[in-house]
PDB file of N, CA, C and O in Angstrom:
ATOM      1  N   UNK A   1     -24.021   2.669  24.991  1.00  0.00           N
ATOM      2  CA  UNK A   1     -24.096   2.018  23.690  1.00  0.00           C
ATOM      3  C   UNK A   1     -25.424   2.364  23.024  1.00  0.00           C
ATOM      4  O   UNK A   1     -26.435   2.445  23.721  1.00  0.00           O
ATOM      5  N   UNK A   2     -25.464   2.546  21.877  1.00  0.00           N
ATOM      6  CA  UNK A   2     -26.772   2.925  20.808  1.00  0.00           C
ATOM      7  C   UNK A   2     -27.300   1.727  20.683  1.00  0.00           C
ATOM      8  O   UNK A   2     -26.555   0.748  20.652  1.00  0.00           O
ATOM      9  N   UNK A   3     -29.195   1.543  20.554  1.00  0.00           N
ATOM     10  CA  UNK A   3     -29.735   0.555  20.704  1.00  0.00           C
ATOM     11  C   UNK A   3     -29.366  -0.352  19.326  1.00  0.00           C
ATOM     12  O   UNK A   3     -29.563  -1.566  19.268  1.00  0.00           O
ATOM     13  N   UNK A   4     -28.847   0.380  18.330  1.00  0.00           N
ATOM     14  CA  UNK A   4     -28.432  -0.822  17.086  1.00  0.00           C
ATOM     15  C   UNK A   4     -27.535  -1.784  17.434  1.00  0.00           C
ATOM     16  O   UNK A   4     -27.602  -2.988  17.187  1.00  0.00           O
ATOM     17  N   UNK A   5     -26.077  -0.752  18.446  1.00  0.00           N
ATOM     18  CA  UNK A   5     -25.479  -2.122  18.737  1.00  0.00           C
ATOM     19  C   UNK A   5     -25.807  -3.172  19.671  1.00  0.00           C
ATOM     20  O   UNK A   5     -25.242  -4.265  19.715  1.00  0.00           O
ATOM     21  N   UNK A   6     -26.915  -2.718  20.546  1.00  0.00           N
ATOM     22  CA  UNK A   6     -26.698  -3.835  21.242  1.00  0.00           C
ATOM     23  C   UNK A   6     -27.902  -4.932  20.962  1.00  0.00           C
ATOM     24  O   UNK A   6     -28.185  -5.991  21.523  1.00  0.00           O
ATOM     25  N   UNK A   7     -28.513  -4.186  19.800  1.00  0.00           N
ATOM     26  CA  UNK A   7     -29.239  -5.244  18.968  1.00  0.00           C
ATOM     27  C   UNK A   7     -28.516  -6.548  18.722  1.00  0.00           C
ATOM     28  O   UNK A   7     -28.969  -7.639  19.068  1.00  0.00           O
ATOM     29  N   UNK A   8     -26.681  -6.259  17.734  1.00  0.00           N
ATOM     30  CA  UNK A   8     -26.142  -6.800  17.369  1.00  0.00           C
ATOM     31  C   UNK A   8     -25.259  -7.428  18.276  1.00  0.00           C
ATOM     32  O   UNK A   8     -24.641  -8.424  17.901  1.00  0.00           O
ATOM     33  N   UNK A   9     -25.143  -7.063  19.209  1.00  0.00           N
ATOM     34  CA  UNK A   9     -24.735  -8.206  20.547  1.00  0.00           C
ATOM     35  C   UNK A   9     -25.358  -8.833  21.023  1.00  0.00           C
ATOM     36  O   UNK A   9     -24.837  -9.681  21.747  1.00  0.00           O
ATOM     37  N   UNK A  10     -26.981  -8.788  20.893  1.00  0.00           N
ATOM     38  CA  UNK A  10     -27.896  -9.551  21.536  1.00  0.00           C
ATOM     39  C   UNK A  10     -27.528 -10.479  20.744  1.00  0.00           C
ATOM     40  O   UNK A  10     -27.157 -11.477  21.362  1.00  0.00           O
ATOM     41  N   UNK A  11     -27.464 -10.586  19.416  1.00  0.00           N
ATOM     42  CA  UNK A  11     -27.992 -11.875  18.100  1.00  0.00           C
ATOM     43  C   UNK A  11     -26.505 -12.502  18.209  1.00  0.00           C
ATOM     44  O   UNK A  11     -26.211 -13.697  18.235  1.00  0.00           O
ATOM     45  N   UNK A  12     -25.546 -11.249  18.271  1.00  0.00           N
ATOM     46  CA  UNK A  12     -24.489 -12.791  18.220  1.00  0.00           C
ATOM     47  C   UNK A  12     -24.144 -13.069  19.744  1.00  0.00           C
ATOM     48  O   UNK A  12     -22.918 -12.963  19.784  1.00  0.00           O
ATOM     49  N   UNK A  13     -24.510 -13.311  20.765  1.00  0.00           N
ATOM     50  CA  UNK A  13     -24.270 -13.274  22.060  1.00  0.00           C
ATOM     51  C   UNK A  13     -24.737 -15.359  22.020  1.00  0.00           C
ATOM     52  O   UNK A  13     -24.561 -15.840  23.140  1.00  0.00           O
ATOM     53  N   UNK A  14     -25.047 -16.016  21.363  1.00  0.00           N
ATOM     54  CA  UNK A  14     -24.967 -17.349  21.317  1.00  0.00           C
ATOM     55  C   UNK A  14     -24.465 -17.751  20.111  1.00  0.00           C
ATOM     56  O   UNK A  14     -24.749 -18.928  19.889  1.00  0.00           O
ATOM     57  N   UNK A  15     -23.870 -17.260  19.302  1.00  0.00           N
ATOM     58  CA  UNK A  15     -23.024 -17.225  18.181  1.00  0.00           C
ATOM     59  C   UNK A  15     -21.942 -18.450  18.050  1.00  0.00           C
ATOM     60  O   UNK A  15     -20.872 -17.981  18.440  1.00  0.00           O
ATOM     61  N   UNK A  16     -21.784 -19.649  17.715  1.00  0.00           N
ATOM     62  CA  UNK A  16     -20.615 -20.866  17.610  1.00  0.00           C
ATOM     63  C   UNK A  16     -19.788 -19.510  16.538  1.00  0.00           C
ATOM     64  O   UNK A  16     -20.084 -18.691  15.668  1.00  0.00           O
ATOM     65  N   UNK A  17     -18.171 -20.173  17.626  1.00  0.00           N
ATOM     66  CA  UNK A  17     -17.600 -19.454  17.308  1.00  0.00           C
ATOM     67  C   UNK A  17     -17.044 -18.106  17.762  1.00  0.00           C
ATOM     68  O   UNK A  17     -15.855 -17.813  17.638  1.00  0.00           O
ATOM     69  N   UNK A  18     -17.991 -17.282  18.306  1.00  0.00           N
ATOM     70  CA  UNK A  18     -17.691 -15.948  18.605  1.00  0.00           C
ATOM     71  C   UNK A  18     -16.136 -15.575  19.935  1.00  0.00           C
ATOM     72  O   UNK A  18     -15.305 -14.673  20.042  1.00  0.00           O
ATOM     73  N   UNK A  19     -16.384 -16.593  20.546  1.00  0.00           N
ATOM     74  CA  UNK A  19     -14.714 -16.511  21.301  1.00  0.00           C
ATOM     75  C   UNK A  19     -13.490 -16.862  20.882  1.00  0.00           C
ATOM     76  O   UNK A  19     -12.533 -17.126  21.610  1.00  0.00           O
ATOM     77  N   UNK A  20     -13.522 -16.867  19.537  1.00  0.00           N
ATOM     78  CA  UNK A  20     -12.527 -16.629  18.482  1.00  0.00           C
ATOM     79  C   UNK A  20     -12.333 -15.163  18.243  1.00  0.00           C
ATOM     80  O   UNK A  20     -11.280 -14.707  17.798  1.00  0.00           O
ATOM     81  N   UNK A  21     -13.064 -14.655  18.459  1.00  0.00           N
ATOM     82  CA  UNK A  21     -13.229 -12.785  17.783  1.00  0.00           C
ATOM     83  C   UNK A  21     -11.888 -12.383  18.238  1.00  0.00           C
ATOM     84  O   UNK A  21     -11.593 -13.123  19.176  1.00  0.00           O
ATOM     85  N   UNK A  22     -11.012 -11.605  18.013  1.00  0.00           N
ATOM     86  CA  UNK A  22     -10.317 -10.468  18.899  1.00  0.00           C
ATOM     87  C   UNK A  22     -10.228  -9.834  17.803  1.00  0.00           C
ATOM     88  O   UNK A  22     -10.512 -10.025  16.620  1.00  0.00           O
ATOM     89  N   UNK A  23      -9.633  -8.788  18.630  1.00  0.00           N
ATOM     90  CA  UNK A  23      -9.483  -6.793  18.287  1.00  0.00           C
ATOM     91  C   UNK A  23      -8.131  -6.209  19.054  1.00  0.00           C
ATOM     92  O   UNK A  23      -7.536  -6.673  20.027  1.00  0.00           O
ATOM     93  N   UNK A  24      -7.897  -5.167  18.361  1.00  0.00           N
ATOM     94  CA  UNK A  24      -8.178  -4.985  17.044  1.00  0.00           C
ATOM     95  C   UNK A  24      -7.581  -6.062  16.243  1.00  0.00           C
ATOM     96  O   UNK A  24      -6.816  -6.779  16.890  1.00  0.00           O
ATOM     97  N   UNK A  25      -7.744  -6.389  14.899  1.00  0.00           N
ATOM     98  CA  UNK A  25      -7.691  -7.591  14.002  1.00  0.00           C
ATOM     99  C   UNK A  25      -6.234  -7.044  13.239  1.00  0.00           C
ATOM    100  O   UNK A  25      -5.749  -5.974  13.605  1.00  0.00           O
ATOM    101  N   UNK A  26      -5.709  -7.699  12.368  1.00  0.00           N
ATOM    102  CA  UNK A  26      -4.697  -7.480  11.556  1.00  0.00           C
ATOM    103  C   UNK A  26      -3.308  -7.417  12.621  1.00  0.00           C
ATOM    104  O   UNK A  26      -3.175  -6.922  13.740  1.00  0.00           O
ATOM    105  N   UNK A  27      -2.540  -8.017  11.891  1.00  0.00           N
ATOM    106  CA  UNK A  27      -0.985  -8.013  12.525  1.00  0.00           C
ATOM    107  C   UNK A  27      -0.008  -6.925  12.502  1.00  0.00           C
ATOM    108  O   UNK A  27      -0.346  -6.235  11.541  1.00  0.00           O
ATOM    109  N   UNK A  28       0.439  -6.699  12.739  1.00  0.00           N
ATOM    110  CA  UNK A  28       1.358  -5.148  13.059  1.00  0.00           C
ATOM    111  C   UNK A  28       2.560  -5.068  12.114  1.00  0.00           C
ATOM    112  O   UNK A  28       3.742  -5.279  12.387  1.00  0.00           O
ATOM    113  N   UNK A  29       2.083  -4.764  11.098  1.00  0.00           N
ATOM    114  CA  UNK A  29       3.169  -4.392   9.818  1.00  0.00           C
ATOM    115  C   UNK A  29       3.587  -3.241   9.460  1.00  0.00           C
ATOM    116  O   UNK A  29       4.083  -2.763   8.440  1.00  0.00           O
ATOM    117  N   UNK A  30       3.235  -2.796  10.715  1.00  0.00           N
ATOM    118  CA  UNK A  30       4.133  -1.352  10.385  1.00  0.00           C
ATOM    119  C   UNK A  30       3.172  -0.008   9.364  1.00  0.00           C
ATOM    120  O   UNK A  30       3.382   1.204   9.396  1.00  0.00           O
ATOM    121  N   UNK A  31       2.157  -0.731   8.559  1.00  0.00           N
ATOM    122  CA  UNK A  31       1.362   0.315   7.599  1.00  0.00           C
ATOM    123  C   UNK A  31       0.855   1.233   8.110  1.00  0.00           C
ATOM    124  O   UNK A  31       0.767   1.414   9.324  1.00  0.00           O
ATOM    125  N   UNK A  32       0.468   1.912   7.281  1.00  0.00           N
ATOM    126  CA  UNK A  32      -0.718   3.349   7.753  1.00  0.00           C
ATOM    127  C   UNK A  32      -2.076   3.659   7.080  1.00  0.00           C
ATOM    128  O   UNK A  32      -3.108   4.182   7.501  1.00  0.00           O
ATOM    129  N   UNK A  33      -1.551   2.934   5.375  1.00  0.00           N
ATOM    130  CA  UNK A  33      -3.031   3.220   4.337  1.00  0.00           C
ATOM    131  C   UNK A  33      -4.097   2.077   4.464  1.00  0.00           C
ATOM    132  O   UNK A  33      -3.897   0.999   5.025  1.00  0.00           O
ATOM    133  N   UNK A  34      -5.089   2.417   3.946  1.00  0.00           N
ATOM    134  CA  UNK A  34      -6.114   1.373   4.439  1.00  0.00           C
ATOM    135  C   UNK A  34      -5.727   0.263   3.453  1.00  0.00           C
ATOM    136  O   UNK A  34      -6.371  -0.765   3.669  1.00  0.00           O
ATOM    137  N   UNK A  35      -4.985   0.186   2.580  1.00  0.00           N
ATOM    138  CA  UNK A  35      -4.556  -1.041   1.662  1.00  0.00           C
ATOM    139  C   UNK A  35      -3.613  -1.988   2.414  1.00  0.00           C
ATOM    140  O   UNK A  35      -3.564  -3.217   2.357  1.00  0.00           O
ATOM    141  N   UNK A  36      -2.635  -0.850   3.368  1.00  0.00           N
ATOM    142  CA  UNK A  36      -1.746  -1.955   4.491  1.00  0.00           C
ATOM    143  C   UNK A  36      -2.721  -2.576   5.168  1.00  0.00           C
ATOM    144  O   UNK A  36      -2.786  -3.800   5.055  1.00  0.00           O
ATOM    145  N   UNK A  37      -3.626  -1.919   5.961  1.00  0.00           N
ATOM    146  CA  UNK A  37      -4.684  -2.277   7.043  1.00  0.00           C
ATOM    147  C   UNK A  37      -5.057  -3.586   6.031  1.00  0.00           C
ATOM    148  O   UNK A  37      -4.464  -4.651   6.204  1.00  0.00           O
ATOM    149  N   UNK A  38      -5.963  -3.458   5.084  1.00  0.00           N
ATOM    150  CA  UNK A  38      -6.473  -4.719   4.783  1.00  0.00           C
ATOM    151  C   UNK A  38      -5.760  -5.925   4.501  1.00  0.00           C
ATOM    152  O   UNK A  38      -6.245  -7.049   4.624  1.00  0.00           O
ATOM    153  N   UNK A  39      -4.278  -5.597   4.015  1.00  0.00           N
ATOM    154  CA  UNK A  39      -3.280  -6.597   3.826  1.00  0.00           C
ATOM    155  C   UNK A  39      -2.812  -7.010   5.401  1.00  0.00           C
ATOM    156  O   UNK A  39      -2.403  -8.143   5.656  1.00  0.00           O
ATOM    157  N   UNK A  40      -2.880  -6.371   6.015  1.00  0.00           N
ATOM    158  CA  UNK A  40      -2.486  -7.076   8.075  1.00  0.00           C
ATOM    159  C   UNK A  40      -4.038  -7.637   7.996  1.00  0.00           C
ATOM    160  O   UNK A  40      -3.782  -8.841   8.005  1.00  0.00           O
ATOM    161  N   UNK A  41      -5.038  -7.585   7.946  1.00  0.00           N
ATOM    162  CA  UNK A  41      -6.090  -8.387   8.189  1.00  0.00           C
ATOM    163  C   UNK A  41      -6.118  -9.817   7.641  1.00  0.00           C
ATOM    164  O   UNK A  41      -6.264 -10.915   8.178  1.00  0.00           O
ATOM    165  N   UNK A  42      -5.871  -9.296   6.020  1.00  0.00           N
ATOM    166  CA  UNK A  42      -6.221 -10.864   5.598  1.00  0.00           C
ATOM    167  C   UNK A  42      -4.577 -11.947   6.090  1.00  0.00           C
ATOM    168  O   UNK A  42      -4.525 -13.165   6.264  1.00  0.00           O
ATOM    169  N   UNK A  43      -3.638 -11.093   6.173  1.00  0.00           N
ATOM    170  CA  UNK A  43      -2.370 -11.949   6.911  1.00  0.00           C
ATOM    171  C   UNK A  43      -2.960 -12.415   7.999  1.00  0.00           C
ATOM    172  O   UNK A  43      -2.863 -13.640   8.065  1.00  0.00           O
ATOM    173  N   UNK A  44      -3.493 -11.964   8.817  1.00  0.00           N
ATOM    174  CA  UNK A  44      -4.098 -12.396  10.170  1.00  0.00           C
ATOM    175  C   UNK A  44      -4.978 -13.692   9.826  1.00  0.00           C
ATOM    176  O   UNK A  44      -4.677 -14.848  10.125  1.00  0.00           O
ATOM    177  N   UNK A  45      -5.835 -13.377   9.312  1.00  0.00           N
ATOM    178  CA  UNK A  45      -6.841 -14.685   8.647  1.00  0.00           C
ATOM    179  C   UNK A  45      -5.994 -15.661   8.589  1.00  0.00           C
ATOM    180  O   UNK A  45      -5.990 -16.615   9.368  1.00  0.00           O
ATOM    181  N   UNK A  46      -4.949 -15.426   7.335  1.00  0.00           N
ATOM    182  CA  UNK A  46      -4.270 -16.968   6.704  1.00  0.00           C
ATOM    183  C   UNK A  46      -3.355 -17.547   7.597  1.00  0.00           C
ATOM    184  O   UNK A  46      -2.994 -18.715   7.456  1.00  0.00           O
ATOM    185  N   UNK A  47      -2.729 -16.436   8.999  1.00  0.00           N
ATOM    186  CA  UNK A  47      -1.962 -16.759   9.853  1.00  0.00           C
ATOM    187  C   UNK A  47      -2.713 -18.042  10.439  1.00  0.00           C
ATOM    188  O   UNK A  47      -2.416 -19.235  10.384  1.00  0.00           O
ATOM    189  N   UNK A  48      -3.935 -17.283  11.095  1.00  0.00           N
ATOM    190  CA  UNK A  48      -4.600 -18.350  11.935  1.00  0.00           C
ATOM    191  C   UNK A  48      -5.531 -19.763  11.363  1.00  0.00           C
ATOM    192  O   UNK A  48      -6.204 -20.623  11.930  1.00  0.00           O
ATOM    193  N   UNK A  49      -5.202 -19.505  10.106  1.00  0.00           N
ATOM    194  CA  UNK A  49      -5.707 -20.723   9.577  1.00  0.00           C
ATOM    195  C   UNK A  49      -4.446 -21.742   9.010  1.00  0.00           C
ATOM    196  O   UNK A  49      -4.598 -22.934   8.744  1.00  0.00           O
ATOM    197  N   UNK A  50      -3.411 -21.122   8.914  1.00  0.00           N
ATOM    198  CA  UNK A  50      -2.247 -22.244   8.285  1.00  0.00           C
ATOM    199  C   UNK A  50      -1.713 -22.639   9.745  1.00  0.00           C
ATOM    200  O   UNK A  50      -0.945 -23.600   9.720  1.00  0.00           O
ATOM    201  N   UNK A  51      -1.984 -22.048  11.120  1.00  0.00           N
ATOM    202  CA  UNK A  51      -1.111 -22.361  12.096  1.00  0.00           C
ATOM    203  C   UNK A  51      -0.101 -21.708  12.261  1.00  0.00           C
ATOM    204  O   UNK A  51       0.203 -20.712  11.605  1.00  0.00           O
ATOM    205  N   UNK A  52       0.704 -22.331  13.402  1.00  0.00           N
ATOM    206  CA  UNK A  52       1.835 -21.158  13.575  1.00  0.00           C
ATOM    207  C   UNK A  52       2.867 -21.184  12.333  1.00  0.00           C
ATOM    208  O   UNK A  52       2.883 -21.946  11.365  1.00  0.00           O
ATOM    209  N   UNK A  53       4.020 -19.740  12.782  1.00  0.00           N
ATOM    210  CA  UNK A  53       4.275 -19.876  11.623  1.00  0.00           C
ATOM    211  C   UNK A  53       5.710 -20.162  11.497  1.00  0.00           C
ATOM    212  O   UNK A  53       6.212 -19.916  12.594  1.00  0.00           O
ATOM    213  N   UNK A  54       6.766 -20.642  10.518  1.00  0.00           N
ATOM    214  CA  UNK A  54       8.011 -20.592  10.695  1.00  0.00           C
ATOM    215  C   UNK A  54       8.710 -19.270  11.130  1.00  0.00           C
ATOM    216  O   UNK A  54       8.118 -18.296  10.665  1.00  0.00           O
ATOM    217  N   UNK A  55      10.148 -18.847  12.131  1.00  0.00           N
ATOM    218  CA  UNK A  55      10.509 -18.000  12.320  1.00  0.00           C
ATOM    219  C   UNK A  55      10.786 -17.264  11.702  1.00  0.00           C
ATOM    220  O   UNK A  55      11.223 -17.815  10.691  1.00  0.00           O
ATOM    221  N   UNK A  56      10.857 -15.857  11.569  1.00  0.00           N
ATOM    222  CA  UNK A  56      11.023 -15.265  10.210  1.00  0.00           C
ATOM    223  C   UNK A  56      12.802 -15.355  10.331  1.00  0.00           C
ATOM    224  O   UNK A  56      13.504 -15.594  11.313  1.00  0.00           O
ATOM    225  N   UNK A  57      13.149 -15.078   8.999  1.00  0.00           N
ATOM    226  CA  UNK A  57      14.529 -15.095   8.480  1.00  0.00           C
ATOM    227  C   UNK A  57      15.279 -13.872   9.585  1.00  0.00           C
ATOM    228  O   UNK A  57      14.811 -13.015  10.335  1.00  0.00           O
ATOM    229  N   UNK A  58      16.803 -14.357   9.189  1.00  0.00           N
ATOM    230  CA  UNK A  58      17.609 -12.971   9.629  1.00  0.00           C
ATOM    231  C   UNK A  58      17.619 -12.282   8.547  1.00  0.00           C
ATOM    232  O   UNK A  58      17.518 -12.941   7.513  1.00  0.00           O
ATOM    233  N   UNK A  59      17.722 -10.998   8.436  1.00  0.00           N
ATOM    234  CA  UNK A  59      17.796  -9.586   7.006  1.00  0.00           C
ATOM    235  C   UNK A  59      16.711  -9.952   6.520  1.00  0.00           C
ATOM    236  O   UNK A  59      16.503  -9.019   5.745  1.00  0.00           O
ATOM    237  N   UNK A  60      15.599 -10.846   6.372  1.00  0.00           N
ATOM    238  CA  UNK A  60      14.773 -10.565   5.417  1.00  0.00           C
ATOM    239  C   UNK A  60      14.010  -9.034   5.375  1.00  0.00           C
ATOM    240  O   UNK A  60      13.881  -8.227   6.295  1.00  0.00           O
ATOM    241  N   UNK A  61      13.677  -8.968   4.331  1.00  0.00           N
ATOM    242  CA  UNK A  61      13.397  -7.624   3.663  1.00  0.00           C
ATOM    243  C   UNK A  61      14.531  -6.689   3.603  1.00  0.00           C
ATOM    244  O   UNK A  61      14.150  -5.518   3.590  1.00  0.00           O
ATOM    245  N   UNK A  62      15.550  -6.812   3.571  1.00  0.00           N
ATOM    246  CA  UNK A  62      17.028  -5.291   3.248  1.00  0.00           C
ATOM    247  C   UNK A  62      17.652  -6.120   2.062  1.00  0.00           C
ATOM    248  O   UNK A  62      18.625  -5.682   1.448  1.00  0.00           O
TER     249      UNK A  62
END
């Protein structure tokens, strides 16, 4: 590891909060452009903040 990162593991290594982290982030929607990528991230966010979620539909999306 390069000494920047483990600068940045030192500082958040008592961090409230940090065993929340996982990786990779964003939910698996199938995308490829970095506009999908950021749209599976922030889904991920609002996932884990509204709670679980209702089952998804039968056919939704066709």
């Amino acid at each position: 590891m390069n000494l920047h990162r483990n600068s940045h593991l030192h500082q958040l290594a008592g961090a409230a909060g940090l065993h929340r982290l996982v990786g990779p982030a964003g939910l698996d929607l199938g995308g490829a452009s970095l506009d999908e990528t950021a749209l599976s991230v922030l889904a991920e966010i609002a996932a884990v903040e509204n709670g679980p979620a209702a089952p998804a539909r039968a056919g939704a999306g066709s």
